[in-house]
C-alpha positions in Angstrom: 5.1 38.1 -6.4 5.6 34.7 -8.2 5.4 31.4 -6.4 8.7 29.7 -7.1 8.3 25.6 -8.2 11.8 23.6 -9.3 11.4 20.9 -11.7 13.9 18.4 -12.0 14.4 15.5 -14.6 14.9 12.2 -13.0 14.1 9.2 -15.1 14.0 6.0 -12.9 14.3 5.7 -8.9 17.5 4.3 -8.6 18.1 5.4 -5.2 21.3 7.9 -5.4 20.0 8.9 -8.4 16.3 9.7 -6.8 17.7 11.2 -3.7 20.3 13.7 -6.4 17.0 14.9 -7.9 15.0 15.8 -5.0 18.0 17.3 -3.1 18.4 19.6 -6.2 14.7 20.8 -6.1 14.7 21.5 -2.4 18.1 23.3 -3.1 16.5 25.5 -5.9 14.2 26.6 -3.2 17.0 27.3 -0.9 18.1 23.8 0.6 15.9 22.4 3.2 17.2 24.8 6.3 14.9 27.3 4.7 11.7 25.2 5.4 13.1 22.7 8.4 14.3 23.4 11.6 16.9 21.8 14.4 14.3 20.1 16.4 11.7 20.4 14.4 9.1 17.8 14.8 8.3 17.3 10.9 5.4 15.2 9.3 6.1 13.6 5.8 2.8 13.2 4.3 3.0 10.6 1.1 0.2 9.1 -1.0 -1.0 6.1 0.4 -4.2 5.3 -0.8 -3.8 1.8 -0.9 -1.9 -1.6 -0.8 -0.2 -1.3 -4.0 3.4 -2.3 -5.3 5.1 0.2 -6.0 5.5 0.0 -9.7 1.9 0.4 -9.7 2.2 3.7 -9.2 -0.5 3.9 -7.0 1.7 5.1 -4.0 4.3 7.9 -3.3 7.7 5.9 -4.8 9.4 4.5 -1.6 12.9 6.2 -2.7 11.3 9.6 -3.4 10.0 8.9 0.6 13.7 8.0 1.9 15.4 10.8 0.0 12.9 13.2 2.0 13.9 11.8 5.1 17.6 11.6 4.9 17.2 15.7 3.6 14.9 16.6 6.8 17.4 14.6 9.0 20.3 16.7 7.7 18.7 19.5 9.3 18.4 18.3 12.1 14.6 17.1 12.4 12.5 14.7 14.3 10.9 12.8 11.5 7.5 11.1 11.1 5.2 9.5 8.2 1.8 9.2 8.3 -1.0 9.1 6.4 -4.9 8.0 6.1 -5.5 5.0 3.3 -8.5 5.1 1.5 -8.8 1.4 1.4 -7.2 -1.0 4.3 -4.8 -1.2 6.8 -2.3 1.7 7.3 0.4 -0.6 8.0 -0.4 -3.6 5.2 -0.6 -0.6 2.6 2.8 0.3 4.0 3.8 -2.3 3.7 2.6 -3.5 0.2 3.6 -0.5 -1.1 7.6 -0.6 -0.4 6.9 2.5 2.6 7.0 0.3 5.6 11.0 -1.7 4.5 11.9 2.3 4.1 10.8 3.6 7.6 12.3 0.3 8.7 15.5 0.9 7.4 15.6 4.3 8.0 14.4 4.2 11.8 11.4 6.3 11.4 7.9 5.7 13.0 5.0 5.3 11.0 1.9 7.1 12.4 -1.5 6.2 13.2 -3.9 9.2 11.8 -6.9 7.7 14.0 -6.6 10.5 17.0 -8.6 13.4 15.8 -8.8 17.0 16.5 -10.4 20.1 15.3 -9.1 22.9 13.3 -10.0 26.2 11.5 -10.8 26.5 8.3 -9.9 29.9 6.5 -13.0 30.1 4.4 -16.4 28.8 3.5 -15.6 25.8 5.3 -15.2 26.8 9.0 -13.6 23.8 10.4 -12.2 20.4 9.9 -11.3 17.2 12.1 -7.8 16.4 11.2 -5.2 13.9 12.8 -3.8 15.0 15.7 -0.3 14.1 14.4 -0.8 17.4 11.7 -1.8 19.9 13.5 0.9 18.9 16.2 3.6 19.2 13.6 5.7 22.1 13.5 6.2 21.1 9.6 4.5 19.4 7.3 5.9 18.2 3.7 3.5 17.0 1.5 5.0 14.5 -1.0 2.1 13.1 -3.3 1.7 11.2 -6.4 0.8 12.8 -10.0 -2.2 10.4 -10.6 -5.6 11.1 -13.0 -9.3 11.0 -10.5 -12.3 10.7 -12.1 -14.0 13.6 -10.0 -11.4 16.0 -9.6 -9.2 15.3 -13.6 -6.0 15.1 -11.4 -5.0 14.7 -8.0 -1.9 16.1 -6.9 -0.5 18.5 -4.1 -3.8 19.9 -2.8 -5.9 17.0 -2.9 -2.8 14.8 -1.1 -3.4 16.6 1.9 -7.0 15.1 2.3 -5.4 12.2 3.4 -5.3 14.3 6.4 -8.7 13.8 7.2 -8.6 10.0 9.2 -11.1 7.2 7.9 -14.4 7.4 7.6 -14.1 11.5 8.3 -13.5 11.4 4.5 -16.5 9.9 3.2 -18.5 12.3 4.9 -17.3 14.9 3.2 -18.0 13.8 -0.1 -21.6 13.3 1.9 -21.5 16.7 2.5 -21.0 17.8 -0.5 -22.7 16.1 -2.6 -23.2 16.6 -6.2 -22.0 20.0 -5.4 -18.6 19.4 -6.9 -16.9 22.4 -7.0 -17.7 23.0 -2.9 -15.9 19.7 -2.6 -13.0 21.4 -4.8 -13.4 24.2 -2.5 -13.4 22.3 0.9 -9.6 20.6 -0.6 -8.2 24.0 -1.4 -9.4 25.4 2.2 -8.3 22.1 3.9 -4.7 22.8 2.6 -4.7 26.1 3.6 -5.8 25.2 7.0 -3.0 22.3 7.1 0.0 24.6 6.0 2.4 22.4 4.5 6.0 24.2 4.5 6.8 22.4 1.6 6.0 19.7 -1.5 7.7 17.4 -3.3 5.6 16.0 -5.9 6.8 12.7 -7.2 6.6 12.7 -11.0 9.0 10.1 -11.8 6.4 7.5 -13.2 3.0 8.8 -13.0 -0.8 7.6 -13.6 -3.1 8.2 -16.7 -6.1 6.6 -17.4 -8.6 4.8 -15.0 -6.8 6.8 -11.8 -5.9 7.2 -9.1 -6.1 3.2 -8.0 -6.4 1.1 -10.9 -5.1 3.3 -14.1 -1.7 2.7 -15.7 1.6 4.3 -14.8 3.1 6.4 -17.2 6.8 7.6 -16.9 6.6 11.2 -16.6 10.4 11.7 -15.4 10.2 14.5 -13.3 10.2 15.4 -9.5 8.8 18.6 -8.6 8.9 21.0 -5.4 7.2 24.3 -3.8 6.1 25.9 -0.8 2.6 26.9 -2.6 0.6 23.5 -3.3 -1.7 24.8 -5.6 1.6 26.3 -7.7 2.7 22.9 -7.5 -0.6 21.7 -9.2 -0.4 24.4 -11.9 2.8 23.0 -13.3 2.0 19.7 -12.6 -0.9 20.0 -14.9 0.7 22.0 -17.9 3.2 18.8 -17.3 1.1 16.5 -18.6 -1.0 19.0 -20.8 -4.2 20.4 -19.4 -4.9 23.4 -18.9 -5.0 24.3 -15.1 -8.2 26.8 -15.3 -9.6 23.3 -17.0 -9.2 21.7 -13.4 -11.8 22.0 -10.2 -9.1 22.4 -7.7 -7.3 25.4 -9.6 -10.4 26.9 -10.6 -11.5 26.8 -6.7 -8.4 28.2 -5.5 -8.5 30.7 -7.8 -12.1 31.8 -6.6 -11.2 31.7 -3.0 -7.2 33.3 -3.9 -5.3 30.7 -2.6 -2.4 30.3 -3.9 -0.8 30.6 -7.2 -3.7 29.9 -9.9 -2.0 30.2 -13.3 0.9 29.3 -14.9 2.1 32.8 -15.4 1.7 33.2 -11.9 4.9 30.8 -10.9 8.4 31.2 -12.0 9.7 27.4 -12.8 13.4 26.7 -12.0 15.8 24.0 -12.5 14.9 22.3 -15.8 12.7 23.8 -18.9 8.7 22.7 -18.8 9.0 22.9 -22.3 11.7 20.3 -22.4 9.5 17.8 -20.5 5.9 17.9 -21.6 4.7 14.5 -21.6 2.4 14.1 -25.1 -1.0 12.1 -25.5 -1.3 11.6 -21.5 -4.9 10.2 -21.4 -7.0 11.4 -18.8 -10.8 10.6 -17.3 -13.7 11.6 -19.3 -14.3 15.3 -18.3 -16.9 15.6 -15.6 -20.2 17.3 -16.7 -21.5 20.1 -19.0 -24.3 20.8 -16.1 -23.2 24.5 -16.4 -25.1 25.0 -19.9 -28.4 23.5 -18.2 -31.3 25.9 -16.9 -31.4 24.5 -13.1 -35.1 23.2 -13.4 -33.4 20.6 -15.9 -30.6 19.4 -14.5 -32.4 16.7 -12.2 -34.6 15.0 -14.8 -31.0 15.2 -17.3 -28.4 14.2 -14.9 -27.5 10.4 -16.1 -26.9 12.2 -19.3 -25.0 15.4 -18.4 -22.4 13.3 -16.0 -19.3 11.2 -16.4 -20.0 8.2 -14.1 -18.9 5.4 -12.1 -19.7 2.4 -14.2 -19.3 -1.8 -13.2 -17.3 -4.2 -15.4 -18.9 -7.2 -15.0 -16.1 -8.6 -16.4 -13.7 -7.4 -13.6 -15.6 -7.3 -10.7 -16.0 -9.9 -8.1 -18.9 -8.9 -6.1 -16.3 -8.5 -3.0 -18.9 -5.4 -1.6 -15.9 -2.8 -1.1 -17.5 -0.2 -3.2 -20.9 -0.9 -1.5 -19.5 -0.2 2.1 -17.7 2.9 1.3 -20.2 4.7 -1.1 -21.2 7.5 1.0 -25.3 7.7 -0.4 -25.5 3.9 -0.1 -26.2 4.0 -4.2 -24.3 0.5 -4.7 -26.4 -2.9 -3.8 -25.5 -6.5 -4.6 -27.8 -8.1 -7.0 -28.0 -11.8 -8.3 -26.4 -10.4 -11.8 -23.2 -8.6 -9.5 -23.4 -5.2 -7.7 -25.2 -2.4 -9.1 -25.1 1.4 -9.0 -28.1 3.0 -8.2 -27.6 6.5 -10.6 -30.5 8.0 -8.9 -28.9 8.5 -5.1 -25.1 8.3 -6.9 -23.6 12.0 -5.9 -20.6 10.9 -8.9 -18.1 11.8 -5.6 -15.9 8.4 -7.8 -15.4 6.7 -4.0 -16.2 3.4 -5.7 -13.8 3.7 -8.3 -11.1 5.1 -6.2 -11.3 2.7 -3.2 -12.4 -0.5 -6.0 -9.3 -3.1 -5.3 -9.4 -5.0 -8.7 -10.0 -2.2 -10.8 -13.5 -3.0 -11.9 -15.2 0.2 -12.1 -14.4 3.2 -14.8 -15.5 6.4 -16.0 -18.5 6.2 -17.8 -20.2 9.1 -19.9 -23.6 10.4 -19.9 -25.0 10.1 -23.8 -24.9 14.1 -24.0 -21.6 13.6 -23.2 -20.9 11.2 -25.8 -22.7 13.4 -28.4 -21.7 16.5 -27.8 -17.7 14.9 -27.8 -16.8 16.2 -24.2 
């Protein structure tokens, strides 16, 4: 059976306007009494990765937000927003970002993520250490951002639940993992299953291309899209902006492990055409390695020039030492020229460039990259 995703046009955030769009997609689905209860204690989970205005489109738009909570309170629920910020205080990105003025206006608590506990994963990955506040929830909506990542191509509704994960939990994963790039696909795909969310709204209104997810440049996309199967969500999300979904590491893990709906004919769209809305010429991230047509014994000795990579502009970067104190193999150092990325110990997990504040650090590509025109 076909997962269902609605797709609405909405071309700015002009708050009835925002708030008519996403109430249409969650009607499409069957209005939000089919995913939220009377009583229901319900966790809104947006993209806060860091402190960003809004126009940045680094964050989950502030309106898309407040639309989901006047919808949830219609029915009745008990409403809370959290999330885990890759870079700085949960509160001063809430604040930055236009979040914290909604929840203030609305009346709705903003959650600390920092009490942990442990739950089951459905796979490979047998369990994970989540916040507290998640696994309490009787219902989680997941409401990310369509951004471009340099490890994972895009990052949508799967990979917004990984926000889940509090702090410093989330470096260690990419620890974990490695270089192994498509188990860290796998561990997001499992995580989601794990978490459950009833429902996402993906906010499409002005996305990211480019140099994503925290320093690219937005892009007006002018859609809002929903679904009660994340990866679905991602599927159309990517055939949104024109890549194929079997092209991304999230889809291609989801479809290995059958989670979720993996291609496009797999998911009946509603509300507006996809073919009406198809944003052209979106630029996305160097692809991420041609390791896969490499014998094994020479993948080591050829890795700088397989690999996309993090890469320093001088130009840009200050020396502040964020990247350095959140690379998970300790690859960055400061050096009298600026900081400098150690390529030997560097797992290309793109924690640097996702977490750098002034947007100093790109995608780089190996020279086979380069020559061979991937």
């Amino acid at each position: 059976m076909a997962e269902t995703v609605s797709l609405v046009q909405c071309t700015e955030y002009d708050r009835d306007r925002t708030f008519a769009a996403v109430e249409r997609a969650v009607d499409l689905l069957g209005g939000i009494r089919a995913f939220v209860r009377s009583g229901s204690r319900v966790l809104l989970k947006p993209n806060l990765l860091k402190a960003s205005p809004p126009e940045a489109a680094v964050t989950t738009h502030p309106e898309i937000l407040r639309a989901v909570i006047r919808l949830a309170r219609s029915a009745g629920a008990d409403v809370t927003v959290g999330d885990s910020p890759g870079l700085g205080d949960l509160r001063r990105v809430a604040e930055r970002s236009g979040i914290l003025a909604v929840l203030d206006e609305e009346g709705v608590p903003l959650a600390d993520f920092g009490q942990e506990v442990m739950i089951k994963g459905p796979g490979r990955f047998q369990r994970f250490e989540v916040a507290r506040i998640a696994r309490e929830a009787d219902v989680i909506i997941n409401l990310p951002k369509l951004k471009t990542h340099g490890m994972t191509v895009l990052t949508g509704a799967v990979k917004n639940l990984f926000g889940c994960v509090p702090g410093k939990r989330k470096v260690q994963w990419h620890f974990n993992t490695g270089v192994d790039h498509a188990a860290f696909a796998l561990m997001l795909v499992e995580l989601a299953a794990a978490l459950k969310p009833s429902l996402t709204i993906m906010d499409a209104i002005t996305g990211m291309e480019g140099n994503g997810p925290g320093s690219g440049d937005p892009r007006r996309i002018g859609v809002v899209l929903a679904g009660a199967d994340p990866v679905a969500v991602d599927v159309v999300a990517a055939a949104l902006v024109g890549a194929a979904p079997g092209s991304l590491p999230v889809i291609l893990a989801a479809e290995a492990a059958r989670v979720g709906a993996c291609r496009l004919d797999q998911v009946r769209i509603v509300g507006d055409r996809l073919a009406d809305v198809v944003v052209r010429d979106f630029r996305f991230p160097p692809r991420e390695h041609m390791e896969w047509a490499i014998p094994e014994w020479a993948r080591k000795s050829l890795k700088d020039a397989l690999t996309t990579r993090p890469v320093i502009d001088r130009q840009i970067c200050i020396s502040c030492g964020i990247c350095q104190k959140d690379c998970p193999q300790r690859a960055i150092s400061s050096a009298s020229r600026g900081m400098t990325i150690d390529y030997r110990r560097c797992i290309r997990c793109f924690c640097c460039q996702e977490f750098c504040p002034h947007g100093a650090i790109t995608v780089g590509k190996g020279w086979a990259l380069k020559l061979f025109g991937r």
